[in-house]
N, C-alpha and C positions, 0 to 999 in steps of 0.2 A: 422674586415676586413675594408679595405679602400674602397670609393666611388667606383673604375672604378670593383674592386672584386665583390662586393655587385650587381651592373647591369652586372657583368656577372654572378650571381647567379641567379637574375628575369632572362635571354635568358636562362638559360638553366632550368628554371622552366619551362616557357614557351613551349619549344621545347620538354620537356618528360611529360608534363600535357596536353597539348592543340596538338601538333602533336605528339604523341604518337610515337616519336622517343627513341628506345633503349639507354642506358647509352655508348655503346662504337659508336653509329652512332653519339651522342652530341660531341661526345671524337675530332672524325674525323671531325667535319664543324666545331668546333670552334678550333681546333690544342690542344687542353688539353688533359690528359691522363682519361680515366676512372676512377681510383681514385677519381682524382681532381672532375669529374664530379656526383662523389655521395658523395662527401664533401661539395661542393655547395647545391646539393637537401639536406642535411641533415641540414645546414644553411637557407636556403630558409622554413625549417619547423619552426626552431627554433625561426626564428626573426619574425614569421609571415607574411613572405611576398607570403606563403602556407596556405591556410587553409583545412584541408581535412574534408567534414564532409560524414557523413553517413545520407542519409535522407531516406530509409525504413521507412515505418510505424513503424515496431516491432526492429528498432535500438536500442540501448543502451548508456548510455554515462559514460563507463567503468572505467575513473578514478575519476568521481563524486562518483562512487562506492563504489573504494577502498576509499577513503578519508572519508566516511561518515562509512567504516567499520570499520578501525582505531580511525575516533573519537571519535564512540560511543561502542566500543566494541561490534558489532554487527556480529554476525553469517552471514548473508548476505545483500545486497542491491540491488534492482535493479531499476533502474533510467532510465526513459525514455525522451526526448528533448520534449518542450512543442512547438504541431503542430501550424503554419499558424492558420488555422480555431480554434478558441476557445472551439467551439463547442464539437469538435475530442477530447479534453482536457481527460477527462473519460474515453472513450474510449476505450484509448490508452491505459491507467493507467489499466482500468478494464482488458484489453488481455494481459499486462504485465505479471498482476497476475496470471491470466488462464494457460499463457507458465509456470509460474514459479514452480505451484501448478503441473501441468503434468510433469515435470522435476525431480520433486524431488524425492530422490534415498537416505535411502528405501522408496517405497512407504509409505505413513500413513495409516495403518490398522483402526484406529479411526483418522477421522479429526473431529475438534468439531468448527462449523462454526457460526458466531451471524448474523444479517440481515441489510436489508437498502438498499438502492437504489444502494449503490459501490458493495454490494455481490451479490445484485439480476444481477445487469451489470457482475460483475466476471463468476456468474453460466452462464448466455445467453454465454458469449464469449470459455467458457469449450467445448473442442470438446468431440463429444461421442469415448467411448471409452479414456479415457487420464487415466483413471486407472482402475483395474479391482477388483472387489469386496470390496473395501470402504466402512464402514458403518459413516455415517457422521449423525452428531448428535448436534441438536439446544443447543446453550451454555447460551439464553437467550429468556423470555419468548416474546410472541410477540404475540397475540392472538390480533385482530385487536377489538378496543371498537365499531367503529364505523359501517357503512357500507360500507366504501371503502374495496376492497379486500386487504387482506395483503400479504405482502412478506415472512415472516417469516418460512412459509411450503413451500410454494414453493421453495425459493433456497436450500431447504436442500433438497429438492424432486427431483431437477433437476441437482444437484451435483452428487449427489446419482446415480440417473439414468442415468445420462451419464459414469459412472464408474460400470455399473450393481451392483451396492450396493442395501445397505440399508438404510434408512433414518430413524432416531429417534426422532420423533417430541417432543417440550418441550409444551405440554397440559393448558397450562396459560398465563393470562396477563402479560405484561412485570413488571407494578407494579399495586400494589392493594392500596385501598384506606387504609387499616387499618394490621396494622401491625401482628395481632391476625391472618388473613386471609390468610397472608401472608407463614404464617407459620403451619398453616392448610392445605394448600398446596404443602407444600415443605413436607409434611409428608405425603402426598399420597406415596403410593404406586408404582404406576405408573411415579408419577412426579419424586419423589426419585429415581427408578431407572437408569430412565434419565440423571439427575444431579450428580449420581455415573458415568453412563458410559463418562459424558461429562467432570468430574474431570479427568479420566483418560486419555483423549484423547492421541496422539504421537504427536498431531498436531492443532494449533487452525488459524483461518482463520478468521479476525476482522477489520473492516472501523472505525469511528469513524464521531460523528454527530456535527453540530458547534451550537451553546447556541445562537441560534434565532429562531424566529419562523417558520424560515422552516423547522425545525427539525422535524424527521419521527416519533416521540413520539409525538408532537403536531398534525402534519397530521393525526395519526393512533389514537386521540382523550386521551390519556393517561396524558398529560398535557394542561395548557390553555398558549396564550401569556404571561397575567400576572404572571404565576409560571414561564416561562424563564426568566422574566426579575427580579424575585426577584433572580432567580439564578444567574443569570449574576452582578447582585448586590451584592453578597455571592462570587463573582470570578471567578465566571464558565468561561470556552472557550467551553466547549463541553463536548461531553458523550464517554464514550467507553463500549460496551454491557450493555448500557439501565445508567451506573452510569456516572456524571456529574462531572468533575475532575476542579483543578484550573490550574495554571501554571506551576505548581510541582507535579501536578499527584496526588493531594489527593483530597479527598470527600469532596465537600463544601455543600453539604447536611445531615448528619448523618442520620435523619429521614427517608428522600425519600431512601439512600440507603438502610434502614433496609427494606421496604418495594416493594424492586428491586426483582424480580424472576432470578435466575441466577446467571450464574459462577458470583466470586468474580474479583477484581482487584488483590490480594494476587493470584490467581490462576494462571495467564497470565505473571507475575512477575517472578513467580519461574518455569515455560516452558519451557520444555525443545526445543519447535519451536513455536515462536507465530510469525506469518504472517499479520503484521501491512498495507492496504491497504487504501492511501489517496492523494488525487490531490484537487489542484486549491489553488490559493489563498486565499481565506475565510474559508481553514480549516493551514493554516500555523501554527496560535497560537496554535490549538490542537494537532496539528503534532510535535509542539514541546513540549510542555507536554507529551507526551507519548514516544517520542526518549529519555528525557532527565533523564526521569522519569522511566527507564526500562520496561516499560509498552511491550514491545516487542522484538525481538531475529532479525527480519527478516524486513524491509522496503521497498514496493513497493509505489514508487510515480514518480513525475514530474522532471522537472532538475530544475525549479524554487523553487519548494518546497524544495528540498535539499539543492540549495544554499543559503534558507532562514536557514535555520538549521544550514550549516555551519558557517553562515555568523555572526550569534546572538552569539555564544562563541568565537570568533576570537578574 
């Protein structure tokens, strides 16, 4: 379109955005036809001289979506705009997942859920009532070493109970010191049947932790600094249910994972729903280990984080 076309497409952006005048009242003060004047608005979107956004808390940014669903062959996305406040960051992310998880259709008769600061936030943001009779069930061991209290019961306690379910706690450390131990324990009884019902789940529900020492396996006393940093020296970006992946979604520990409590990485892989939840910048490299890596079905995160995802295969 020529110059004097293009400023009469800003007036008539103007006059149906800002005075909230009808397309055939634009029609009549400027002598063009209605037509003309939602040919204009539709040019006015196209060249950006429109921007529409949606700034609700619980908005979405629906063709980040589609585009992260197509490139990664992915069953769904949901992508939220990263807030003003940094802070809000989680959040957001964590009630994303909470809407997505009460959305879903059919319900999950078993959801098999792992722990950490993003699922303890998911379960707080779950309202009561978002499903009814759920038995959810810990997919990895999390029995806190230290004396800080752990998360690991409680968000499967509070999933549970906001869906009047049931809760299946996993009765051990995340990882044991020796691998004989290890496997003493997966041969209980009790633990076993656990890790039966959590192989079967319809549904698993997983964050993923970044390969430094703020990581909740360092906090919950399970590792020291010095073992992140030899990990992170071996490749690590981070963990997903307690195991330490590199950039391609394999085990840069062999060891430590032998002695990991819990669903495996081959288990999340072949899921028939795994519900991948993660935000902020300082888990991107992990985020994309595990997009890239089939490590999940479903993605709940930020708009930054997606379009670091999209942006690294382009």
């Amino acid at each position: 379109m020529n110059e004097s076309t293009e400023l009469l497409s800003v007036r008539v952006a103007e006059l149906y955005y800002e005075e909230s005048k009808t397309q055939d009242e634009i029609g009549a003060l400027l002598g063009v036809t209605r037509w003309k004047v939602g040919r204009l608005l539709a040019y006015a979107r196209d060249e950006g001289i429109v921007r529409i956004e949606i700034v609700h808390p619980r908005a979405r940014r629906l063709a980040v979506e589609r585009e992260l669903r197509e490139r990664f062959g992915l069953q769904d996305a949901v992508v939220v705009p990263v807030p003003i406040v940094a802070s809000e960051l989680g959040g957001r992310v964590s009630q994303a997942a909470a809407d997505f998880l009460a959305a879903m259709r059919p319900v999950p008769r078993v959801l098999g859920v792992s722990w950490g600061r993003t699922l303890s936030d998911v379960a707080e943001h779950l309202a009561m009532g978002w499903a009814v009779g759920v038995k959810v069930v810990q997919i990895n061991g999390g029995v806190s070493l230290n004396r800080r209290p752990g998360t690991a019961a409680n968000t499967a306690v509070m999933i549970a109970h906001k869906a009047s379910g049931q809760a299946m706690l996993l009765p051990s450390p995340a990882i044991l010191e020796r691998i004989e131990t290890k496997l003493a324990i997966e041969s209980d009884r009790t633990v076993a049947s656990v890790l039966g019902l959590a192989a079967e789940a319809s549904a698993y529900l997983y964050s993923a932790g970044v390969a430094d020492r703020s990581s909740v396996l360092v906090d919950s006393g399970y590792l020291t600094s010095a073992d992140v940093d030899e990990l992170v020296r071996k490749g690590a970006v981070g963990d997903v249910v307690g195991r330490y992946i590199d950039a391609n979604g394999n085990i840069v520990d062999p060891g430590l994972n032998e002695r990991t409590v819990g669903l495996g990485l081959d288990e999340l892989r072949t899921a028939q729903t795994s519900i991948f939840v993660v935000a902020g910048e300082h888990k991107h490299d992990v985020a994309r280990a595990v997009v890239t890596s089939g490590l999940c079905t479903v993605i709940v995160t930020d708009e930054a984080t997606a379009q670091s995802l999209l942006e690294e295969i382009s």
